[in-house]
PyMOL Python script that loads the backbone (N, CA, C, O; Angstrom):
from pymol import cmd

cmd.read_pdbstr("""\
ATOM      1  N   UNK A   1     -14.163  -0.838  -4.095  1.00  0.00           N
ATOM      2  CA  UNK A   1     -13.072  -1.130  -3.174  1.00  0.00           C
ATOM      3  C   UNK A   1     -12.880  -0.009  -2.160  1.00  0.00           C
ATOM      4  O   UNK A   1     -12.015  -0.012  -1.283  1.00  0.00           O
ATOM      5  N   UNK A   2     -13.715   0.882  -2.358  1.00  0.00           N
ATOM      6  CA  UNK A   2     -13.304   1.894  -0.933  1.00  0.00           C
ATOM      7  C   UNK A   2     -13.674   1.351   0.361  1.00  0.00           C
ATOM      8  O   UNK A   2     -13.027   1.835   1.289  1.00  0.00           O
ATOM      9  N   UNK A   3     -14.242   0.778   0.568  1.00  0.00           N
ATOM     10  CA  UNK A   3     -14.377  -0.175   1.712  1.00  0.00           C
ATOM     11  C   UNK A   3     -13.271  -0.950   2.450  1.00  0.00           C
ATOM     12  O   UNK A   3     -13.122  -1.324   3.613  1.00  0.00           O
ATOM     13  N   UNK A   4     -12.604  -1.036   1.396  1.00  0.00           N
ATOM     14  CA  UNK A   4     -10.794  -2.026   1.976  1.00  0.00           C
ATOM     15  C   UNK A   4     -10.343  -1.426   3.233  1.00  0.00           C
ATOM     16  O   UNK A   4      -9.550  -2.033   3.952  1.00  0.00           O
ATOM     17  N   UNK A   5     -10.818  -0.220   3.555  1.00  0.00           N
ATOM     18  CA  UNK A   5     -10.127   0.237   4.818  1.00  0.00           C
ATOM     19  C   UNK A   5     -11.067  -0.660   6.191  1.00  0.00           C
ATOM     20  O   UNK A   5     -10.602  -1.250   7.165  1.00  0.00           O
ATOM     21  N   UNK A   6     -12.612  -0.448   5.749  1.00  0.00           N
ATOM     22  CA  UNK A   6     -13.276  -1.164   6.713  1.00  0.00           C
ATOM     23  C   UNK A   6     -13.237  -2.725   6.681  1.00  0.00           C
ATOM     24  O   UNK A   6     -13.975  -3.348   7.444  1.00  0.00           O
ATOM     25  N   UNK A   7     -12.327  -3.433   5.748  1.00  0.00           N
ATOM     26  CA  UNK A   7     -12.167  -4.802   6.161  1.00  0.00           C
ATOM     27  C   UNK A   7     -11.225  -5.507   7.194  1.00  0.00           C
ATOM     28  O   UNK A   7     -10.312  -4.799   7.620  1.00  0.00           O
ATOM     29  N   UNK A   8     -11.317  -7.037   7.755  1.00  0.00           N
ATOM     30  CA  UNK A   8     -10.651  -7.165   8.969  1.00  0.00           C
ATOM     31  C   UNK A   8      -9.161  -7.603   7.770  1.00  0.00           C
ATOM     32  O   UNK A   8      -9.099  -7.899   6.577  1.00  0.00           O
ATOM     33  N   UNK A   9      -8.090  -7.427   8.937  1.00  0.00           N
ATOM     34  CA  UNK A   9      -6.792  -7.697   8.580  1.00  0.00           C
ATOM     35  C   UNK A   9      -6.288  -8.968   7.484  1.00  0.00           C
ATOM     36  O   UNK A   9      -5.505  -8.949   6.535  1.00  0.00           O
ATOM     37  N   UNK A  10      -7.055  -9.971   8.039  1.00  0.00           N
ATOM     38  CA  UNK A  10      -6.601 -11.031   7.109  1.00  0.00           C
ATOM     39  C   UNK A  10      -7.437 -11.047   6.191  1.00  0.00           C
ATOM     40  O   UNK A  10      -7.011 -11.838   5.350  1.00  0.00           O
ATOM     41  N   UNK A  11      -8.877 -10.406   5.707  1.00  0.00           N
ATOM     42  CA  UNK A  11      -9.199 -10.497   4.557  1.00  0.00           C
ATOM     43  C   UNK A  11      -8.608  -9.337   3.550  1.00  0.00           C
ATOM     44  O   UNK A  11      -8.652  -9.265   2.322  1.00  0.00           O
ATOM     45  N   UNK A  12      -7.943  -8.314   4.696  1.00  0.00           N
ATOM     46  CA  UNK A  12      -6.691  -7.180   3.701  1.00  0.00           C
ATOM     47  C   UNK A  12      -5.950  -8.595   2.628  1.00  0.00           C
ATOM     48  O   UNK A  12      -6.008  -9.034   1.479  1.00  0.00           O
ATOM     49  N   UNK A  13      -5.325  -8.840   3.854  1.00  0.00           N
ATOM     50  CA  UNK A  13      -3.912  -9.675   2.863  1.00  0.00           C
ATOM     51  C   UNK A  13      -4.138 -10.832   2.112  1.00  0.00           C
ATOM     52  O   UNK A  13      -3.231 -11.299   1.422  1.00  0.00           O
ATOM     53  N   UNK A  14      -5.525 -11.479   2.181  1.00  0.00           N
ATOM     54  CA  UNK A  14      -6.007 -12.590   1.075  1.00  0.00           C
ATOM     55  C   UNK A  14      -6.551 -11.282  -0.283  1.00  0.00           C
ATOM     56  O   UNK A  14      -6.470 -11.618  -1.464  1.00  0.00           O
ATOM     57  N   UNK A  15      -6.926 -10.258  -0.010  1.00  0.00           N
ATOM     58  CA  UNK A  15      -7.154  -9.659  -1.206  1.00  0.00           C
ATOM     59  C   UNK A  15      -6.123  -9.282  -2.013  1.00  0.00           C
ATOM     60  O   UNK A  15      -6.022  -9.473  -3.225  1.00  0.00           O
ATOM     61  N   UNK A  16      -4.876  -8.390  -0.807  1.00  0.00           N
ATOM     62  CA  UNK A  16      -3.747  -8.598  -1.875  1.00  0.00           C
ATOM     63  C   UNK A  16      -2.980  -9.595  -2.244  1.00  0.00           C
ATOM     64  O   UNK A  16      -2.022  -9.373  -2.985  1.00  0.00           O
ATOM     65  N   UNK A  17      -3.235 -10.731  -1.840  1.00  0.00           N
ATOM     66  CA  UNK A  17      -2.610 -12.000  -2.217  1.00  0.00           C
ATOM     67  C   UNK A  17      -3.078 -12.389  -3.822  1.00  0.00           C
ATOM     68  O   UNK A  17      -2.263 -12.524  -4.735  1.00  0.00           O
ATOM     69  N   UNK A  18      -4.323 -12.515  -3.949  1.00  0.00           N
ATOM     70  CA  UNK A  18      -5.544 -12.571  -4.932  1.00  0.00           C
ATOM     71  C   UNK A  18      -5.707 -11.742  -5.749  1.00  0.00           C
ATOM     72  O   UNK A  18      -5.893 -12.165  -6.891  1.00  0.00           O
ATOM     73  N   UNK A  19      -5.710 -10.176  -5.529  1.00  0.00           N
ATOM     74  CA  UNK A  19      -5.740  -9.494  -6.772  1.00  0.00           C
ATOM     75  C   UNK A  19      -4.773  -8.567  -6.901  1.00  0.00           C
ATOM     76  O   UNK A  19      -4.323  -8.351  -8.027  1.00  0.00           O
ATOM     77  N   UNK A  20      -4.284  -7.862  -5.785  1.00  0.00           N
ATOM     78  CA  UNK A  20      -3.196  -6.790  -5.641  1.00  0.00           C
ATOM     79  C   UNK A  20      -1.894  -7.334  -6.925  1.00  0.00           C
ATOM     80  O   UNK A  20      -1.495  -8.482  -7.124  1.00  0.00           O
ATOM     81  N   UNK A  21      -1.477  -6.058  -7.624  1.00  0.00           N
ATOM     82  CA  UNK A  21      -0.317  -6.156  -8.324  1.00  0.00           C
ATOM     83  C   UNK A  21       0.572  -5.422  -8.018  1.00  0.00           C
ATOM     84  O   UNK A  21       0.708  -4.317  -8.543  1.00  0.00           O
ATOM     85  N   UNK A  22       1.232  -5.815  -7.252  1.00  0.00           N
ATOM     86  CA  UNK A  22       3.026  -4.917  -6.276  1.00  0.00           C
ATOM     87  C   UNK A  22       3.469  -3.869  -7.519  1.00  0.00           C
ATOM     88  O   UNK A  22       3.393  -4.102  -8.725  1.00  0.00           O
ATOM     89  N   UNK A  23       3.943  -2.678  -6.880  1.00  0.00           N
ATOM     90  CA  UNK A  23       4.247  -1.486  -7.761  1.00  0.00           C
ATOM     91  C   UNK A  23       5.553  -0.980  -7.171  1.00  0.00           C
ATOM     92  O   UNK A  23       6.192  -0.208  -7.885  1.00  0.00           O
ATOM     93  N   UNK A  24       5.964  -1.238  -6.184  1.00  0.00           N
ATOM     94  CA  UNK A  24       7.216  -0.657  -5.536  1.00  0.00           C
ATOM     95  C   UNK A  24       7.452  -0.694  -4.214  1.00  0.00           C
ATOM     96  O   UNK A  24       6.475  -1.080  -3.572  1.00  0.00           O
ATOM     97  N   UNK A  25       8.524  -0.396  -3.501  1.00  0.00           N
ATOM     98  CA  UNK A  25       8.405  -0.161  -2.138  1.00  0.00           C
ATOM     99  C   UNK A  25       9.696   0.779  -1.974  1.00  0.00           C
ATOM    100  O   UNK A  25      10.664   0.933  -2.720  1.00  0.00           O
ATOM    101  N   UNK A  26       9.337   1.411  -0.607  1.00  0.00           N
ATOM    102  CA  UNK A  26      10.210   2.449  -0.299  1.00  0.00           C
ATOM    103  C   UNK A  26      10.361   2.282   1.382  1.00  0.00           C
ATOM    104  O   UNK A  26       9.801   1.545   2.193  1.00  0.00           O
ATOM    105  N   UNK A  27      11.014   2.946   1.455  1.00  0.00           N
ATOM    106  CA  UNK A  27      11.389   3.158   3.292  1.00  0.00           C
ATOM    107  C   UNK A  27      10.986   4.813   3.482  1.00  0.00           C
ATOM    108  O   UNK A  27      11.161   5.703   2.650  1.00  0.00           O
ATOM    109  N   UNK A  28      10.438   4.920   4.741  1.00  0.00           N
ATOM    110  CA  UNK A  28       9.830   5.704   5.073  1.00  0.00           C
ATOM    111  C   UNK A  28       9.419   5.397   7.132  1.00  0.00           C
ATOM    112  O   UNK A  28       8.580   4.695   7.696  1.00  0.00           O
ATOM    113  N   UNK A  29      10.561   6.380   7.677  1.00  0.00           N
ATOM    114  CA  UNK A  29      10.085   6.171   8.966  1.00  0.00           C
ATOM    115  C   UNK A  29      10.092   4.939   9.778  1.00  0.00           C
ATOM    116  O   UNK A  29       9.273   4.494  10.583  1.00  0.00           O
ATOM    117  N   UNK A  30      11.467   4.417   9.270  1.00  0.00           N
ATOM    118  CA  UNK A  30      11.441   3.059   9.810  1.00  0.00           C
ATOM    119  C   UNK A  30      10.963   2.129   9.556  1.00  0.00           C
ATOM    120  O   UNK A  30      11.003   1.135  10.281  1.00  0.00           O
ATOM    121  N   UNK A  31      10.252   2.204   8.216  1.00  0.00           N
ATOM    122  CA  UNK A  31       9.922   1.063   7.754  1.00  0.00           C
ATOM    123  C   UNK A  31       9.665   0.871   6.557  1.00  0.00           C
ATOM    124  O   UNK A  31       9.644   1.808   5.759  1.00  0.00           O
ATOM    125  N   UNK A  32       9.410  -0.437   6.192  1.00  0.00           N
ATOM    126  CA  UNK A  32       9.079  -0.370   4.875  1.00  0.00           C
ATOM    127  C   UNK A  32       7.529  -0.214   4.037  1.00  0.00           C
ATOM    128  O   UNK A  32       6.541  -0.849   4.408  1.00  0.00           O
ATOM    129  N   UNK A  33       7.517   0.426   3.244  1.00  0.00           N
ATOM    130  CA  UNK A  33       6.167   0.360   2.728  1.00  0.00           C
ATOM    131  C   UNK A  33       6.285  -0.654   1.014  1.00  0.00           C
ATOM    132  O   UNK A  33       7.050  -0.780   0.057  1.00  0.00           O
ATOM    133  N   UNK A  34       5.577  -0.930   1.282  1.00  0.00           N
ATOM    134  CA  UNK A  34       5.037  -1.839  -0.635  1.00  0.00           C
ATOM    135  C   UNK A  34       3.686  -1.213  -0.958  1.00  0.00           C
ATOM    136  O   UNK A  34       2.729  -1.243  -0.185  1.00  0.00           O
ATOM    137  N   UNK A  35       3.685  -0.647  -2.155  1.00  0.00           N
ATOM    138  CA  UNK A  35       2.672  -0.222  -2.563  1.00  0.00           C
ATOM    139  C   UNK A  35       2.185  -1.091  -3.618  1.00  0.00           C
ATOM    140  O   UNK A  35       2.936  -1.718  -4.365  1.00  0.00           O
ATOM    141  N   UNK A  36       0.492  -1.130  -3.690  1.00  0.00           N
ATOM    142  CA  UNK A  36      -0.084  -2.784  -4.593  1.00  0.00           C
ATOM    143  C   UNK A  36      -1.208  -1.556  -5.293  1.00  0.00           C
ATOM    144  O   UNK A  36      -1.648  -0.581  -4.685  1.00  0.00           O
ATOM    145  N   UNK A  37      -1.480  -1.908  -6.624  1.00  0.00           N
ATOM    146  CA  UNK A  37      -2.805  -1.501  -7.144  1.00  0.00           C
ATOM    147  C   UNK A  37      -3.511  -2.608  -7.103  1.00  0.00           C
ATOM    148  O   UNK A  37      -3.028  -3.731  -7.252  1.00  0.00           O
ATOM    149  N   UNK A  38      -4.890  -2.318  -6.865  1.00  0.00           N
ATOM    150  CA  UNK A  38      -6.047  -3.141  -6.432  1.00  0.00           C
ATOM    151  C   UNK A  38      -7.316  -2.503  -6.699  1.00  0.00           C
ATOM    152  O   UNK A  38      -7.965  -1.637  -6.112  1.00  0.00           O
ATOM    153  N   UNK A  39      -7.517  -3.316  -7.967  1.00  0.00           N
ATOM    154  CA  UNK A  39      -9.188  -2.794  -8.282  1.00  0.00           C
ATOM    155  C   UNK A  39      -8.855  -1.170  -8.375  1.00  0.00           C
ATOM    156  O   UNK A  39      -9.337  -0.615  -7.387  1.00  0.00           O
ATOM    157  N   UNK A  40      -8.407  -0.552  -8.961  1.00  0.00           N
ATOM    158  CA  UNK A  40      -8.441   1.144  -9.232  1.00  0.00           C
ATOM    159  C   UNK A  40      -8.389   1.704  -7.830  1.00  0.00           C
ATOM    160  O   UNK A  40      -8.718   2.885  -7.727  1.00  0.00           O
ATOM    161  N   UNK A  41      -7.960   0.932  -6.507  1.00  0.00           N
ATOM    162  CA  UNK A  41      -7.266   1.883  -5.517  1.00  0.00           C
ATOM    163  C   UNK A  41      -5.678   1.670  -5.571  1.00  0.00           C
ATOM    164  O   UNK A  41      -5.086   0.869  -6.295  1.00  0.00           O
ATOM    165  N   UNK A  42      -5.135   2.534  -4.679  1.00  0.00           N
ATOM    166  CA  UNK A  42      -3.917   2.034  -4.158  1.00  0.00           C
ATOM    167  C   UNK A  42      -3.700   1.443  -3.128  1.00  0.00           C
ATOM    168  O   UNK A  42      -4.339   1.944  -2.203  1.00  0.00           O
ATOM    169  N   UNK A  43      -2.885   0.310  -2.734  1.00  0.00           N
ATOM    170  CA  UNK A  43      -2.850   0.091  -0.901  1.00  0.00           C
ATOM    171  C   UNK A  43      -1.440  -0.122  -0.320  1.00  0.00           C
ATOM    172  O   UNK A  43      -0.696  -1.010  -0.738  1.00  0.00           O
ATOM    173  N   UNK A  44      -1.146   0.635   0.549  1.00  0.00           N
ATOM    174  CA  UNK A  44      -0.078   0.920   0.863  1.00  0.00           C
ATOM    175  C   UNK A  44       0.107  -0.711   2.074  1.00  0.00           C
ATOM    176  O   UNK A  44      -0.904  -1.345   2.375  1.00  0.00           O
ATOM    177  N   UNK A  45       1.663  -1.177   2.656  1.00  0.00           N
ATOM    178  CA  UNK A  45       1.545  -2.167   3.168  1.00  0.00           C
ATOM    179  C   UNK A  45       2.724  -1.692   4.244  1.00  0.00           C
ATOM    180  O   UNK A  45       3.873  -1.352   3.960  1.00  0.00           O
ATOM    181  N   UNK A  46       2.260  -1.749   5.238  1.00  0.00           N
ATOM    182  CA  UNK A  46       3.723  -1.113   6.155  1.00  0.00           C
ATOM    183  C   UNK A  46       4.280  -2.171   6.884  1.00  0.00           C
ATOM    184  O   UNK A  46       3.671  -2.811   7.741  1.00  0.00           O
ATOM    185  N   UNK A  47       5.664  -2.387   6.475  1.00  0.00           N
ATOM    186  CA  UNK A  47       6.263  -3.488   7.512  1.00  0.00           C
ATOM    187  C   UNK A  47       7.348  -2.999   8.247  1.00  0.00           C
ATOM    188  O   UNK A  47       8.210  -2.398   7.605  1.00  0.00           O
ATOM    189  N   UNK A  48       7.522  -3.150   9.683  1.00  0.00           N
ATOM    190  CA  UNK A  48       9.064  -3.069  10.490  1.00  0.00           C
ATOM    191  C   UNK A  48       9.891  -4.068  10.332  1.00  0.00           C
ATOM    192  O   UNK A  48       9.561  -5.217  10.625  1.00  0.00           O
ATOM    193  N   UNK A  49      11.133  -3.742   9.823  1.00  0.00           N
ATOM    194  CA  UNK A  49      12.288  -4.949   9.277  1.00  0.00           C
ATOM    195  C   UNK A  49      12.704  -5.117  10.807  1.00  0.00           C
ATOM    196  O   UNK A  49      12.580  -6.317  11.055  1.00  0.00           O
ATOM    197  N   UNK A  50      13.147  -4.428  11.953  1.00  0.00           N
ATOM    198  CA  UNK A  50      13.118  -4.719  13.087  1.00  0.00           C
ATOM    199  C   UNK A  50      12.297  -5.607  13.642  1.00  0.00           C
ATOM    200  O   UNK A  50      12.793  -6.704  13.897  1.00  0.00           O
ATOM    201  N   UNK A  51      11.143  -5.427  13.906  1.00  0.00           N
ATOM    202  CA  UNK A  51      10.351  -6.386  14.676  1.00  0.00           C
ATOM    203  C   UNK A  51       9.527  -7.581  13.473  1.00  0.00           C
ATOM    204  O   UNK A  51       8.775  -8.474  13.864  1.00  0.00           O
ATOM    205  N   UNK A  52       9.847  -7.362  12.118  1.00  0.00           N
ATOM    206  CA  UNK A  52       9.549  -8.422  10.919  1.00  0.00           C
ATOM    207  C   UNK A  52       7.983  -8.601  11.255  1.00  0.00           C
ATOM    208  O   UNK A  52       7.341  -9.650  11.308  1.00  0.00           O
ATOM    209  N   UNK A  53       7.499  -7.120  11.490  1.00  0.00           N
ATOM    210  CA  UNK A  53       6.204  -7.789  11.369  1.00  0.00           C
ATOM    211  C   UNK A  53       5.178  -6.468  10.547  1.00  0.00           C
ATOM    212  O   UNK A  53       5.578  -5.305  10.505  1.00  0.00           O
ATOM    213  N   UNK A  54       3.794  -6.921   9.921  1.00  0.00           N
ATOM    214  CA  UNK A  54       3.092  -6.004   9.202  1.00  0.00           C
ATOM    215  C   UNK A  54       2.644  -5.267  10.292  1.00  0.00           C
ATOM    216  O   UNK A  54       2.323  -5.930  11.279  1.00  0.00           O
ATOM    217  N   UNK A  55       2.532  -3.938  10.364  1.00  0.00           N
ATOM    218  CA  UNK A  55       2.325  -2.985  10.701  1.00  0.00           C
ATOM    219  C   UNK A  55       1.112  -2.263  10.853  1.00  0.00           C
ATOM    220  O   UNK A  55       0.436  -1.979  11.841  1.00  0.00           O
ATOM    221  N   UNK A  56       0.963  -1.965   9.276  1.00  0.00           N
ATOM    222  CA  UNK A  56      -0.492  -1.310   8.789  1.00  0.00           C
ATOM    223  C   UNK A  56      -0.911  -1.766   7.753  1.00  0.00           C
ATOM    224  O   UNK A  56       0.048  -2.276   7.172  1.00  0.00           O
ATOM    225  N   UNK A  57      -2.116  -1.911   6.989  1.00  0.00           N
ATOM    226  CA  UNK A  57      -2.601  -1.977   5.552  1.00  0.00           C
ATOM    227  C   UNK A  57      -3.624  -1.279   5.588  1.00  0.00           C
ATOM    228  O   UNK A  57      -4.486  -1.426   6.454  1.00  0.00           O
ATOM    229  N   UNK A  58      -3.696  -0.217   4.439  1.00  0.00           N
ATOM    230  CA  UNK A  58      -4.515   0.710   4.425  1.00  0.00           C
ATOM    231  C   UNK A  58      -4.174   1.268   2.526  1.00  0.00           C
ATOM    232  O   UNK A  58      -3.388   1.047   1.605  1.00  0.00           O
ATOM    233  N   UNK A  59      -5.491   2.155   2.882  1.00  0.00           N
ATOM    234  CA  UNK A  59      -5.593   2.311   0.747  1.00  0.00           C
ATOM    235  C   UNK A  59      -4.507   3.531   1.318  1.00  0.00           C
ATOM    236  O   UNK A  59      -4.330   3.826   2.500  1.00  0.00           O
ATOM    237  N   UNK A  60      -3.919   4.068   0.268  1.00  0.00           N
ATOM    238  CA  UNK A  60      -2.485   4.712   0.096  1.00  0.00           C
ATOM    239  C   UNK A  60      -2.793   5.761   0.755  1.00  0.00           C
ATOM    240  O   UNK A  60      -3.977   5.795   1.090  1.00  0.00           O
ATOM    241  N   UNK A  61      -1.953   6.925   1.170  1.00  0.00           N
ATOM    242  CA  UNK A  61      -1.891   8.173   1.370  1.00  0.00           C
ATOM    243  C   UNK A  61      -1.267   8.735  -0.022  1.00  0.00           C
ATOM    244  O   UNK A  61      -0.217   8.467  -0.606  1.00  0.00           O
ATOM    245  N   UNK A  62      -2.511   9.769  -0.366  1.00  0.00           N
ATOM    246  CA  UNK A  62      -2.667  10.061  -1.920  1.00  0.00           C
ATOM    247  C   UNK A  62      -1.251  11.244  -1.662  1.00  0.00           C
ATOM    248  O   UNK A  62      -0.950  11.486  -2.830  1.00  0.00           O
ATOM    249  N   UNK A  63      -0.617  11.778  -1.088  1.00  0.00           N
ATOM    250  CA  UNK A  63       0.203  12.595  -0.633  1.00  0.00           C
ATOM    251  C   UNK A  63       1.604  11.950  -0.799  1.00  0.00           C
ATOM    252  O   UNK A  63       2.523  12.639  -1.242  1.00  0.00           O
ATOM    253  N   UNK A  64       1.811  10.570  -0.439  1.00  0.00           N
ATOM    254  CA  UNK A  64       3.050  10.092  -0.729  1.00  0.00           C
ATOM    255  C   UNK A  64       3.227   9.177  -1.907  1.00  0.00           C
ATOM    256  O   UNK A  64       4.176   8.395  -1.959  1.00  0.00           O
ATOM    257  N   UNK A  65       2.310   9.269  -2.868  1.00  0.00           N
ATOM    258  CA  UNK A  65       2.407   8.419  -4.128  1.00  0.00           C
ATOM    259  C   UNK A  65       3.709   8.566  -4.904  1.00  0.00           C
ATOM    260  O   UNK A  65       4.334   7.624  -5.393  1.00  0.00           O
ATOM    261  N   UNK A  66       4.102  10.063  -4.972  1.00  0.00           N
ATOM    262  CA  UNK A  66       4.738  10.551  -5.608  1.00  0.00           C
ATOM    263  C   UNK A  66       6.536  10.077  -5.413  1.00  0.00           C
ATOM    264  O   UNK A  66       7.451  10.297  -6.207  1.00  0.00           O
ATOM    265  N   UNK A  67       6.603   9.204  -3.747  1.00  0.00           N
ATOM    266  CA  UNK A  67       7.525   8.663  -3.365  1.00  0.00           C
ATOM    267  C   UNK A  67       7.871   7.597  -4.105  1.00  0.00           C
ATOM    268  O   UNK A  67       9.052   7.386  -4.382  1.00  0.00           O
ATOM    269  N   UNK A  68       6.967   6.871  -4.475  1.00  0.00           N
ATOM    270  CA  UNK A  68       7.112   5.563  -5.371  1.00  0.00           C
ATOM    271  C   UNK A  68       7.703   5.516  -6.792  1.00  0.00           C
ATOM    272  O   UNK A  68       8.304   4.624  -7.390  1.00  0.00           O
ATOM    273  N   UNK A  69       7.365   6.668  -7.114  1.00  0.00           N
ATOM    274  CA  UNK A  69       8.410   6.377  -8.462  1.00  0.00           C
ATOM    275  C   UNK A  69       8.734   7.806  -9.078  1.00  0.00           C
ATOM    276  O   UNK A  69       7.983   8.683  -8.650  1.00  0.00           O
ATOM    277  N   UNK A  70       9.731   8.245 -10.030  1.00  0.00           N
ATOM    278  CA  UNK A  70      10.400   9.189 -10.730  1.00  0.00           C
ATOM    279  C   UNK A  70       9.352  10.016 -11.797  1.00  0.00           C
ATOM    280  O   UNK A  70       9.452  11.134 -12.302  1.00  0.00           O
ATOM    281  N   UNK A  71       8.647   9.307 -11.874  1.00  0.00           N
ATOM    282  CA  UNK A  71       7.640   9.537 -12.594  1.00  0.00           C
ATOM    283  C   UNK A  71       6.526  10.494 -12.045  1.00  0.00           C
ATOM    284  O   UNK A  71       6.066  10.158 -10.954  1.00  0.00           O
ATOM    285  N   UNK A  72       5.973  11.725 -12.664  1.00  0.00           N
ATOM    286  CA  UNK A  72       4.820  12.794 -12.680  1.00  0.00           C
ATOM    287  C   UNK A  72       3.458  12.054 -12.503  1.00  0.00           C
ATOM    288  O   UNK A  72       2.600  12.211 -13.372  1.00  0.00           O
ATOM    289  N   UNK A  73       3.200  11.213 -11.368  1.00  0.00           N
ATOM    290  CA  UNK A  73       1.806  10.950 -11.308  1.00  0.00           C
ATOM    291  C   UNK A  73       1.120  11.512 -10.409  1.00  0.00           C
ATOM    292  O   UNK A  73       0.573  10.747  -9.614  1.00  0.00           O
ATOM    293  N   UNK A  74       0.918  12.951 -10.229  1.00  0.00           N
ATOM    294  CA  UNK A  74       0.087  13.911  -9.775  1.00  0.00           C
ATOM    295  C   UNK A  74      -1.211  14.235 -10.197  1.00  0.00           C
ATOM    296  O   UNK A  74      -1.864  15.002  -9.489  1.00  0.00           O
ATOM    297  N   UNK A  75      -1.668  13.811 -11.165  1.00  0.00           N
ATOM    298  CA  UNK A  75      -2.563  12.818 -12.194  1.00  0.00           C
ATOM    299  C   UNK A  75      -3.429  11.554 -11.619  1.00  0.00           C
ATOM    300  O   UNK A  75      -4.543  11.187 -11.992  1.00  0.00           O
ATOM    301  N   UNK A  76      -2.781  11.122 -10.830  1.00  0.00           N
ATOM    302  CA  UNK A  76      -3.326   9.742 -10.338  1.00  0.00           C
ATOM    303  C   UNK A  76      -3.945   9.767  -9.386  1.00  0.00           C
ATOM    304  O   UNK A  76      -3.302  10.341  -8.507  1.00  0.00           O
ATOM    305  N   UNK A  77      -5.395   9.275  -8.875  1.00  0.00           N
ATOM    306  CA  UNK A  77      -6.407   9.853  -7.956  1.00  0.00           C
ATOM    307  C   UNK A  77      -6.451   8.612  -6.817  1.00  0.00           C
ATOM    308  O   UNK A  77      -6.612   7.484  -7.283  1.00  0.00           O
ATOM    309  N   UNK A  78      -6.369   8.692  -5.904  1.00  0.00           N
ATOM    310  CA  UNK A  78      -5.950   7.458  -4.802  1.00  0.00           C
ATOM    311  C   UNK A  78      -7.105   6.678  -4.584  1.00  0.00           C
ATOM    312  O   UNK A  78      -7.064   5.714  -3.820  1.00  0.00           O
TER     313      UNK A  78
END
""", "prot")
cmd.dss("prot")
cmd.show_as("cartoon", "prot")
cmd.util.cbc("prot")
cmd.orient("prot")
């Protein structure tokens, strides 16, 4: 799955439709993010509640994982 970055947009969101399992979401910079595990990556999902539309999809920024939950997963490899 490291490749998910080089796929086109709508085969992003049929993959997380299909295999992605939602883990949380947070706000960050105006928007919202949902974070999905997929196949042993992470993929982050950026939406503007303003303009209600997806933004970005991309495998996570291993730097803000730690936003997602209370929990010590500094451990967890992106």
């Amino acid at each position: 799955m490291e490749d998910f970055d080089a796929l086109p947009y709508e085969d992003k969101v049929i993959t997380i439709i299909e295999n992605g399992i939602f883990l949380n979401t947070i706000s960050h910079d105006n928007q919202l993010i949902d974070l999905y595990h997929l196949k042993g990556i992470y993929v982050e999902l950026f939406y503007h509640p303003k303009t209600a539309k997806v933004q970005k999809i991309s495998i996570a920024d291993a730097t803000r994982l730690h936003l997602y939950s209370p929990v010590d997963i500094s451990d967890v490899r992106s």
